[in-house]
Structures are given as structure tokens and as C-alpha cells.
ZAKE-721067 format. One record per residue: x, y, z of N, C-alpha, C, CB in turn; residue in three letters. Coordinates in nm, 3 decimals, always signed. Glycine has a CB too. Example, Ala and Ser with C-alpha at 12.3 -4.5 7.8 and 13.67 -1.06 7.14 Angstrom:
# ZAKE-721067
pt n_x:+1.319; n_y:-0.569; n_z:+0.780; ca_x:+1.230; ca_y:-0.450; ca_z:+0.780; c_x:+1.320; c_y:-0.330; c_z:+0.780; cb_x:+1.131; cb_y:-0.447; cb_z:+0.905; type:ALA
pt n_x:+1.285; n_y:-0.225; n_z:+0.708; ca_x:+1.367; ca_y:-0.106; ca_z:+0.714; c_x:+1.290; c_y:+0.003; c_z:+0.787; cb_x:+1.408; cb_y:-0.060; cb_z:+0.572; type:SER
//
This chain:
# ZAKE-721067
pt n_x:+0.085; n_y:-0.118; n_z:+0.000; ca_x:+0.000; ca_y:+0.000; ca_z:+0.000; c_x:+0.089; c_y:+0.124; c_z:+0.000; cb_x:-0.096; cb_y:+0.000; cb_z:+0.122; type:UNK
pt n_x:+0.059; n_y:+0.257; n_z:-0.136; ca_x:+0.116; ca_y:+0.315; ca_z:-0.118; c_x:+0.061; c_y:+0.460; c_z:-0.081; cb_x:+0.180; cb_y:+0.288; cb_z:-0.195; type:UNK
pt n_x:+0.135; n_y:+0.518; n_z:+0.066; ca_x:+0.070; ca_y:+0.631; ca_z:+0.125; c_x:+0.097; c_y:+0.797; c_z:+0.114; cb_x:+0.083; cb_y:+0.600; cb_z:+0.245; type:UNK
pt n_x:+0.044; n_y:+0.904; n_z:+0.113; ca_x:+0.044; ca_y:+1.041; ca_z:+0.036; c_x:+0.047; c_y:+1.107; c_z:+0.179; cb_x:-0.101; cb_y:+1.085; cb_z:-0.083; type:UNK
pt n_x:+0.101; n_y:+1.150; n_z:+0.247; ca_x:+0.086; ca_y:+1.221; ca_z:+0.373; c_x:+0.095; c_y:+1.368; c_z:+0.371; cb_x:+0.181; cb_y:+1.175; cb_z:+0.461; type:UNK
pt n_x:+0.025; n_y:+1.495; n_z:+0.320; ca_x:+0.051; ca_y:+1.590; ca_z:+0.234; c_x:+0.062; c_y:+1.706; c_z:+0.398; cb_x:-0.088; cb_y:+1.611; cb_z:+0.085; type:UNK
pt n_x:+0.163; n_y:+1.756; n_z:+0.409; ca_x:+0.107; ca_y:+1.890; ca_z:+0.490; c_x:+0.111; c_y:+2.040; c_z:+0.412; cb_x:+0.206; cb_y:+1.909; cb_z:+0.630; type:UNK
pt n_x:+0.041; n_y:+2.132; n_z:+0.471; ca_x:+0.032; ca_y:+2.263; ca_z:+0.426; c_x:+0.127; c_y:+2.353; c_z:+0.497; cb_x:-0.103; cb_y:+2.310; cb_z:+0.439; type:UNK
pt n_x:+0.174; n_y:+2.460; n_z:+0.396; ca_x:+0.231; ca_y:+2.568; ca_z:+0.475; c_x:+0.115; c_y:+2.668; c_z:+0.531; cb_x:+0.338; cb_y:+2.647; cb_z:+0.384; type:UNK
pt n_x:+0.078; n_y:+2.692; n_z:+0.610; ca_x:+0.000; ca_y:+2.792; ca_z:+0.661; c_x:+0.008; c_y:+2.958; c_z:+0.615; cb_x:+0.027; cb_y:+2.778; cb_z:+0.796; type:UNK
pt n_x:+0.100; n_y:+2.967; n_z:+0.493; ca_x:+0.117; ca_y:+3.058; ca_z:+0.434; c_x:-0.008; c_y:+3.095; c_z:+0.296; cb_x:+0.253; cb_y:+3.033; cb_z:+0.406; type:UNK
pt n_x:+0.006; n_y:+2.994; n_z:+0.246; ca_x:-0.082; ca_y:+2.994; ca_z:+0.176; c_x:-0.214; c_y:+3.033; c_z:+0.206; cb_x:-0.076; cb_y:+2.903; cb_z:+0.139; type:UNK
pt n_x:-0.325; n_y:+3.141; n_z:+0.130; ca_x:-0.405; ca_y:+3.161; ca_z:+0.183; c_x:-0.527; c_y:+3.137; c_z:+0.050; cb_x:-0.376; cb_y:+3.286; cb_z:+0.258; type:UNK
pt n_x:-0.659; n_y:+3.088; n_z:+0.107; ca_x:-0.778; ca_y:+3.125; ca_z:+0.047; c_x:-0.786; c_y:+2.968; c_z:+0.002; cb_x:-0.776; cb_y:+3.259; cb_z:-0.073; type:UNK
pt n_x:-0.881; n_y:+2.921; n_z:+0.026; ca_x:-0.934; ca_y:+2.751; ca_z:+0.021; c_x:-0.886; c_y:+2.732; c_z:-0.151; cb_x:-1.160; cb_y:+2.718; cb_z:+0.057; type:UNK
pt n_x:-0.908; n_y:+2.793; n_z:-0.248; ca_x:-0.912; ca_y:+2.739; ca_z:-0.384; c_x:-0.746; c_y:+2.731; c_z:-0.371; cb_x:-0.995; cb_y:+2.844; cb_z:-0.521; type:UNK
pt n_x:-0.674; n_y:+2.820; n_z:-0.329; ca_x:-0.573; ca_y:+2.805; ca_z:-0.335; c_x:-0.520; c_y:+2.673; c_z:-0.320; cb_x:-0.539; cb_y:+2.878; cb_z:-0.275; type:UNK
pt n_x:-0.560; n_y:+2.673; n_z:-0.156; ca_x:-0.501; ca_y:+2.539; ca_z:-0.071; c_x:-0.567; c_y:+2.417; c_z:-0.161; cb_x:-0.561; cb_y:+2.530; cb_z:+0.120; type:UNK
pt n_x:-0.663; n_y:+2.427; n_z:-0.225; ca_x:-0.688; ca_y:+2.309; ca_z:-0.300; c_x:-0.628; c_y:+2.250; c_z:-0.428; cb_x:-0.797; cb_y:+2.318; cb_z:-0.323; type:UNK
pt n_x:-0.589; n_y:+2.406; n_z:-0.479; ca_x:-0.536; ca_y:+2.364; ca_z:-0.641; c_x:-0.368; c_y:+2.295; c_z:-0.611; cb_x:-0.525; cb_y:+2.545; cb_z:-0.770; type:UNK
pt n_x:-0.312; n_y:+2.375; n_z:-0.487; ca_x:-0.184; ca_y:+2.307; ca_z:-0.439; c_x:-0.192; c_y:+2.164; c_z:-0.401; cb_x:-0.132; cb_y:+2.377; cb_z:-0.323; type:UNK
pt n_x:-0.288; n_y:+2.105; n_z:-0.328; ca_x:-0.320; ca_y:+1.958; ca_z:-0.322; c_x:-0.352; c_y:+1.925; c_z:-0.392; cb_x:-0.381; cb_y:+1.907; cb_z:-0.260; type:UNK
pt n_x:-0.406; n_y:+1.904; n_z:-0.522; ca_x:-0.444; ca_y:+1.854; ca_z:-0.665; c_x:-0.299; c_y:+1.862; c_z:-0.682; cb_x:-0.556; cb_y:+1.945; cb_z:-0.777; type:UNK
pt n_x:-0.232; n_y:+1.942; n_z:-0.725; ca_x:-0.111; ca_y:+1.924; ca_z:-0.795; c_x:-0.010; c_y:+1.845; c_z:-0.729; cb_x:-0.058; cb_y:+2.044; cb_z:-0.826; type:UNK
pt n_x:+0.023; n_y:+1.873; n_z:-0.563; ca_x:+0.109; ca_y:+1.758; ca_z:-0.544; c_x:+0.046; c_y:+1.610; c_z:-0.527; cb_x:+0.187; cb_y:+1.787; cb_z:-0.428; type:UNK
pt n_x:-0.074; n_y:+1.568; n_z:-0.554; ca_x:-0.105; ca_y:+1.455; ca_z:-0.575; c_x:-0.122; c_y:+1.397; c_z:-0.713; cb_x:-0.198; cb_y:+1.444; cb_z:-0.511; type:UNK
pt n_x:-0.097; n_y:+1.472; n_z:-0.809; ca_x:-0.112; ca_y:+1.491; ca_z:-0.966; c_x:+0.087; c_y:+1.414; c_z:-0.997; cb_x:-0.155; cb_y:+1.730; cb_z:-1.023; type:UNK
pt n_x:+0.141; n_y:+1.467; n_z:-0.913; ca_x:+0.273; ca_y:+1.393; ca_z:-0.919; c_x:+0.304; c_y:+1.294; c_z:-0.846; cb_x:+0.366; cb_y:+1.462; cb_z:-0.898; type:UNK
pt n_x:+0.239; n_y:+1.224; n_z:-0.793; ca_x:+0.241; ca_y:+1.118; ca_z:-0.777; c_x:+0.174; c_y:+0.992; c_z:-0.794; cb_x:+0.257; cb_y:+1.133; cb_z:-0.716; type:UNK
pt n_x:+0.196; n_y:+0.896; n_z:-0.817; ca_x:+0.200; ca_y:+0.753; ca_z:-0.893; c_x:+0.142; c_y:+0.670; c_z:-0.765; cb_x:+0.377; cb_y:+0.694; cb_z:-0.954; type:UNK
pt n_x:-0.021; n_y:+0.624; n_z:-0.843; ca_x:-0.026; ca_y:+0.470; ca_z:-0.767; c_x:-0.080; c_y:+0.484; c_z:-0.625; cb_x:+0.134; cb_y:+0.395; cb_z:-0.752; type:UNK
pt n_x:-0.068; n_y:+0.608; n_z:-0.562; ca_x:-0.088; ca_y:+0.648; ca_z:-0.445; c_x:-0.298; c_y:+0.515; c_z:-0.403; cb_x:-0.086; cb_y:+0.882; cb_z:-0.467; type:UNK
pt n_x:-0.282; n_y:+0.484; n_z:-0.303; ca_x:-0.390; ca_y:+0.407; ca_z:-0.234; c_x:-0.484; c_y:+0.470; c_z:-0.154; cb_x:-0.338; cb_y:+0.316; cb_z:-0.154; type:UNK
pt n_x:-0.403; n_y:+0.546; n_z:-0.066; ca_x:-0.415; ca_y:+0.643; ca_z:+0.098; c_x:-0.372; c_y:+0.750; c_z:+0.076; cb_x:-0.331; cb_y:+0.600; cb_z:+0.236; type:UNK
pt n_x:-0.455; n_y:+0.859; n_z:+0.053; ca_x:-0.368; ca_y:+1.016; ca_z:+0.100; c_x:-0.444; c_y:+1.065; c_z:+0.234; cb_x:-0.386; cb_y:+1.168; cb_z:-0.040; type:UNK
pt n_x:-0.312; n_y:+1.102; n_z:+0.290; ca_x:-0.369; ca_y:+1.238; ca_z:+0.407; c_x:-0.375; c_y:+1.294; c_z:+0.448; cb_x:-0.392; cb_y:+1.277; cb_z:+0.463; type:UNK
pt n_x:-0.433; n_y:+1.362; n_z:+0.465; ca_x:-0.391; ca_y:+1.523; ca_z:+0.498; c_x:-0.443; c_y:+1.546; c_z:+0.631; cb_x:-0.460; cb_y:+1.645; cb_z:+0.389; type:UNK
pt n_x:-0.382; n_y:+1.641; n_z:+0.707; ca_x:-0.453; ca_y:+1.712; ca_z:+0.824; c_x:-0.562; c_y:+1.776; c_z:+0.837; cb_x:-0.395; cb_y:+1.787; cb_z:+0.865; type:UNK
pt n_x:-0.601; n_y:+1.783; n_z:+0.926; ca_x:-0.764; ca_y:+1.855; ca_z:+0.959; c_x:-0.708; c_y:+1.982; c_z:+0.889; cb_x:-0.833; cb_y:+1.883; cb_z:+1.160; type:UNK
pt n_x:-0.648; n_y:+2.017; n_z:+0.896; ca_x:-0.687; ca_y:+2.204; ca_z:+0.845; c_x:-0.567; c_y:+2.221; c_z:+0.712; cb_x:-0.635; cb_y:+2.368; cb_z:+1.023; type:UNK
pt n_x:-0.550; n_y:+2.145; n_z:+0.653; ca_x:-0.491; ca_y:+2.155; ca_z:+0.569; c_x:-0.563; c_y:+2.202; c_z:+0.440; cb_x:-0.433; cb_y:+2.056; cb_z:+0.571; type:UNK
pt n_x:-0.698; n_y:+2.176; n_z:+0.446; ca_x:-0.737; ca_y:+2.237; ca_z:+0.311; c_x:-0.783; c_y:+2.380; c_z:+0.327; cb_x:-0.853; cb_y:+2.155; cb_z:+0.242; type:UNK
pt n_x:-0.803; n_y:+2.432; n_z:+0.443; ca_x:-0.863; ca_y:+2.555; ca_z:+0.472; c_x:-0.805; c_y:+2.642; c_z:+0.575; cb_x:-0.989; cb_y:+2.532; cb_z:+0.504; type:UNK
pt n_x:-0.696; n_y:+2.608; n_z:+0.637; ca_x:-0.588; ca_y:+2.691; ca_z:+0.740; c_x:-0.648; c_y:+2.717; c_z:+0.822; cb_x:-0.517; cb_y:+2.810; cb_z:+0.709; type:UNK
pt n_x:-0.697; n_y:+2.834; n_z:+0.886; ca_x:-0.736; ca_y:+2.871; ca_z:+0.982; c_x:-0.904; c_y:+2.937; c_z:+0.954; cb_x:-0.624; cb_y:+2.958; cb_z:+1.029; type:UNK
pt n_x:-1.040; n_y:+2.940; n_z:+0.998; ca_x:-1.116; ca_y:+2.980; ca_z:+0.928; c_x:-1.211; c_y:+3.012; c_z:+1.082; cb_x:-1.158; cb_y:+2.877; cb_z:+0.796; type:UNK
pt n_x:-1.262; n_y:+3.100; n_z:+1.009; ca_x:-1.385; ca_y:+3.166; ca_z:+1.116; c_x:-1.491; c_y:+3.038; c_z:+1.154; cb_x:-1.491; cb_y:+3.313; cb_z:+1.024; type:UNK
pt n_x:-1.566; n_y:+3.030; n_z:+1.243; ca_x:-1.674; ca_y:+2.943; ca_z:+1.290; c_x:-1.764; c_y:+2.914; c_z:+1.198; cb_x:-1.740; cb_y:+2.992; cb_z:+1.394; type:UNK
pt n_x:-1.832; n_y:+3.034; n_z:+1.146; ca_x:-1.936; ca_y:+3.017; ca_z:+1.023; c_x:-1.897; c_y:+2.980; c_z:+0.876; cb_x:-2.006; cb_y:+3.144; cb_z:+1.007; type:UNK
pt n_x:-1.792; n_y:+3.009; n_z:+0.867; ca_x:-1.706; ca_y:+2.956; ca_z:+0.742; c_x:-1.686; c_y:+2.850; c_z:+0.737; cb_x:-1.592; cb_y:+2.996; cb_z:+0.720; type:UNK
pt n_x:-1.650; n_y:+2.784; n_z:+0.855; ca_x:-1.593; ca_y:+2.605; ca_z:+0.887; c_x:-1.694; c_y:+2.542; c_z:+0.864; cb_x:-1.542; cb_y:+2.548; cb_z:+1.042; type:UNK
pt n_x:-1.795; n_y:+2.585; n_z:+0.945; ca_x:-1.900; ca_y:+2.503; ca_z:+0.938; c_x:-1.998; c_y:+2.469; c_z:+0.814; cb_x:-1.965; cb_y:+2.546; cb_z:+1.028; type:UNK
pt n_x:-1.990; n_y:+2.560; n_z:+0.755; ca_x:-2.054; ca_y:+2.611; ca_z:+0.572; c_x:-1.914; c_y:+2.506; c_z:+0.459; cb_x:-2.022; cb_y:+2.889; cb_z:+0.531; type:UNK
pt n_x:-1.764; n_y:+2.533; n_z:+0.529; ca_x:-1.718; ca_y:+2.434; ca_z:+0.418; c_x:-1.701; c_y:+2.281; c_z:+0.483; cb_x:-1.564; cb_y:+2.489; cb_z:+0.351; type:UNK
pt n_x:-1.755; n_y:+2.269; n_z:+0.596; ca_x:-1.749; ca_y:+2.088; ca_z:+0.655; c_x:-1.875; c_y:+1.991; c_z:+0.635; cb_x:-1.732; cb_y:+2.081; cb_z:+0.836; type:UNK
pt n_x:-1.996; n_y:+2.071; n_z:+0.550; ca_x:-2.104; ca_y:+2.080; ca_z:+0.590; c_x:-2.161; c_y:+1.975; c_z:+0.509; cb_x:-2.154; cb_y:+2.206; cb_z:+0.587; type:UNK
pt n_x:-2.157; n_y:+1.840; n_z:+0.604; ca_x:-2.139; ca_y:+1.673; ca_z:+0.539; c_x:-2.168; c_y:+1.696; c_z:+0.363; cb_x:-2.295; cb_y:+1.537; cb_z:+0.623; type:UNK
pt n_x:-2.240; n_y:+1.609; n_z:+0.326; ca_x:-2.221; ca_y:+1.627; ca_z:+0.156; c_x:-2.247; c_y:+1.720; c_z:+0.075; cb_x:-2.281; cb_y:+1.551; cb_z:+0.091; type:UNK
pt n_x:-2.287; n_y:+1.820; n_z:+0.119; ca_x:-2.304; ca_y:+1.972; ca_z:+0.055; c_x:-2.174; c_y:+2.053; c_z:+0.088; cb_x:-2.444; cb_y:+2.059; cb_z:+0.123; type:UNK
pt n_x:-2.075; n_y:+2.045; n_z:+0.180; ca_x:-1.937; ca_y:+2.100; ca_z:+0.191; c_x:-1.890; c_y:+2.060; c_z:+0.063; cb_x:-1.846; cb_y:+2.047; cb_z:+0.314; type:UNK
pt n_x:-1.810; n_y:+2.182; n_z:+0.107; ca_x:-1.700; ca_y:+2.173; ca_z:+0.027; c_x:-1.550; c_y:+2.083; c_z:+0.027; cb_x:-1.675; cb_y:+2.286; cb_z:+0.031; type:UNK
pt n_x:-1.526; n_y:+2.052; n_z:+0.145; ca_x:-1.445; ca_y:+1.926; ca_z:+0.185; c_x:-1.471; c_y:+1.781; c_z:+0.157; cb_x:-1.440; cb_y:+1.926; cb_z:+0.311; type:UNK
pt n_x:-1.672; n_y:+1.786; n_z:+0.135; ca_x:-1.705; ca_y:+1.640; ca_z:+0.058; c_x:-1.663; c_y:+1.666; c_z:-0.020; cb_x:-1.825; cb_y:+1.577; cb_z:+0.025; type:UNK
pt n_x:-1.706; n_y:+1.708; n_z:-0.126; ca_x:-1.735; ca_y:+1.724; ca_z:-0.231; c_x:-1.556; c_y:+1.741; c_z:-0.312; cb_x:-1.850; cb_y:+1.846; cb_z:-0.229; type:UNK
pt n_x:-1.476; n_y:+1.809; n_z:-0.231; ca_x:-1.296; ca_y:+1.755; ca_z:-0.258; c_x:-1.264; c_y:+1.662; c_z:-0.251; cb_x:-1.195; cb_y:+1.786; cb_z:-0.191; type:UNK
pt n_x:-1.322; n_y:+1.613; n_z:-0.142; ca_x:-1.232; ca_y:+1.510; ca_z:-0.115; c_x:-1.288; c_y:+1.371; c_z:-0.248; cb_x:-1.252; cb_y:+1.466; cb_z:+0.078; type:UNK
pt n_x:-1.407; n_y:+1.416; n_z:-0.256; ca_x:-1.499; ca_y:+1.261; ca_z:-0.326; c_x:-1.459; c_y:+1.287; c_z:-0.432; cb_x:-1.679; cb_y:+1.233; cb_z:-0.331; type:UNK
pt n_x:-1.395; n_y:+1.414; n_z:-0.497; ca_x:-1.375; ca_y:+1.469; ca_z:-0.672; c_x:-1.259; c_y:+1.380; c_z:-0.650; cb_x:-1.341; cb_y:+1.670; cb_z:-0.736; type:UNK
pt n_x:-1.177; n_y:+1.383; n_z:-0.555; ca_x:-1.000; ca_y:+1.369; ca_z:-0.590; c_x:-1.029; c_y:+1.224; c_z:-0.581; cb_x:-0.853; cb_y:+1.443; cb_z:-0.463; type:UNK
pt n_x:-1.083; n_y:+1.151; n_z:-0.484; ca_x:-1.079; ca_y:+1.031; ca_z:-0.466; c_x:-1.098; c_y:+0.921; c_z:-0.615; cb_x:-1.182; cb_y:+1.021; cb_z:-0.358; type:UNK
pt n_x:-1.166; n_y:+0.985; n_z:-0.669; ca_x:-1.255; ca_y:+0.971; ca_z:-0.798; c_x:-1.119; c_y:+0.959; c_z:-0.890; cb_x:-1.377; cb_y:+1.119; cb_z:-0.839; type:UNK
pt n_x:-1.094; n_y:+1.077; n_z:-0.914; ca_x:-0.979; ca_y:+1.132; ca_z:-0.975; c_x:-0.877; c_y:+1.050; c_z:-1.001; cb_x:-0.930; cb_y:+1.228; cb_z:-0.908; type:UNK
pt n_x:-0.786; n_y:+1.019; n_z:-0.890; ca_x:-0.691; ca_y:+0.964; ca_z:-0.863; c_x:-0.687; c_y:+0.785; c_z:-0.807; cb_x:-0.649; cb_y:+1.061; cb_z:-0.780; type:UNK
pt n_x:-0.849; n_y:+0.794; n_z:-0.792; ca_x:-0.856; ca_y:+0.668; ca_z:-0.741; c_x:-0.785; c_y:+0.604; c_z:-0.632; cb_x:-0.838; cb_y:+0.605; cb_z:-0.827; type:UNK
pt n_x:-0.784; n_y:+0.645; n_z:-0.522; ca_x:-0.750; ca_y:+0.672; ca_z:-0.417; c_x:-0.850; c_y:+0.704; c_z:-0.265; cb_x:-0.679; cb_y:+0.761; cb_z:-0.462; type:UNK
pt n_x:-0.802; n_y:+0.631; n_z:-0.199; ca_x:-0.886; ca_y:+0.687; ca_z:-0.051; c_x:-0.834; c_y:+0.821; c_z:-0.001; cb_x:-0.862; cb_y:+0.577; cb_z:+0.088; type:UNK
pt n_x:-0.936; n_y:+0.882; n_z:+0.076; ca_x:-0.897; ca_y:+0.983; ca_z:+0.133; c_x:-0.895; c_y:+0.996; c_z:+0.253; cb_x:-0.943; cb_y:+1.059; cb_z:+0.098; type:UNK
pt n_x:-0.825; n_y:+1.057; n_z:+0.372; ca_x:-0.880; ca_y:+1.046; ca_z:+0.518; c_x:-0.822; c_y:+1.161; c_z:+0.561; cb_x:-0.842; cb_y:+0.915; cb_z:+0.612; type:UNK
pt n_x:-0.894; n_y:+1.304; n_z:+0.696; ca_x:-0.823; ca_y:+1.349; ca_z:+0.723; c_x:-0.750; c_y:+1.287; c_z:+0.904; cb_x:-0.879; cb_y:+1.471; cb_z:+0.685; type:UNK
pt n_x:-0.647; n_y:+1.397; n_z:+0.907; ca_x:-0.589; ca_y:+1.339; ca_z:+1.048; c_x:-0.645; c_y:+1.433; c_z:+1.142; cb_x:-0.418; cb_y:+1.332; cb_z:+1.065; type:UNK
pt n_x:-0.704; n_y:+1.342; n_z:+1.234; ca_x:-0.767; ca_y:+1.484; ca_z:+1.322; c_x:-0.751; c_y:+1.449; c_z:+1.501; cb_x:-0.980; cb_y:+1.509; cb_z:+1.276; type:UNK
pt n_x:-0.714; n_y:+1.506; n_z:+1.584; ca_x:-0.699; ca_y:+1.515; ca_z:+1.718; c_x:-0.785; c_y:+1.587; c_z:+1.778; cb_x:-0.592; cb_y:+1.554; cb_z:+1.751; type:UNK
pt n_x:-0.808; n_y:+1.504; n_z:+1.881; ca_x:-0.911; ca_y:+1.595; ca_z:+1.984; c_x:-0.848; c_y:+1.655; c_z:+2.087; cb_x:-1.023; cb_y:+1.514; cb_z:+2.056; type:UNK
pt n_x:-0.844; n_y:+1.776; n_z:+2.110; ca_x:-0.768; ca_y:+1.893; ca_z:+2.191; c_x:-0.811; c_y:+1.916; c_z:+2.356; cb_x:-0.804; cb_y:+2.039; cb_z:+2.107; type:UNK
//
């Protein structure tokens, strides 16, 4: 099994951004099974009402990425997430 463990620079700003940068480094790579990314890797840091509008089960925007790429690349997706 081969695994994609992607992190973000927190520099990057504005979700399309952070997305078109994860399309592309998964676009270079081969065969991949498992990618994953961190909880806030597709959206950095985001206001309450914003989070909740892009997490927002299959009408988000995080489904709806994650299920395009999965598709895409044929590949699972998962994020990594900790409880604080």
C-alpha cells in the first residue's frame, strides 16, 4: 500500500488556493492508495461560520474535494484529526 501524507504551509491563503496546491502535489504522484492530509490543511485557519458552511457533510466543500480527488486519482482519502 502506497501512502500520500501531504502537509500545508499555513502561508498559503484562500481555500481554492489550498486546493489547487493539493491537486497538484497529488497529480505527481503515482499509484498512491491512501492520502492524508490534516484537519486544516485544506482551509488553514477559518472563522466558525465559514468552517462550518465548508465541513457541511455532503453539501461541503471538503465532501465534495475530497470525493472529486478520490474519484480522480482513485485513491482513498482520510483526514488526520486530534481531539484537543
Amino acid at each position: 500500500m502506497k501512502v500520500l501524507i501531504i502537509q500545508m504551509n499555513n502561508l498559503i491563503k484562500g481555500i481554492d488556493k489550498r486546493l489547487n496546491v493539493i491537486d497538484r502535489i497529488i497529480s505527481k504522484s503515482k499509484d498512491i492508495d491512501l492520502i492524508l492530509l490534516p484537519a486544516l490543511s485544506t482551509t488553514s485557519y477559518l472563522e466558525d461560520v465559514e468552517l462550518i458552511k465548508y465541513l457541511d457533510k455532503e453539501n461541503g466543500l471538503a465532501y465534495r474535494f475530497t470525493k472529486d480527488m478520490s474519484s480522480k486519482y482513485n485513491s482513498l482519502f482520510g483526514f488526520i484529526t486530534k481531539k484537543v
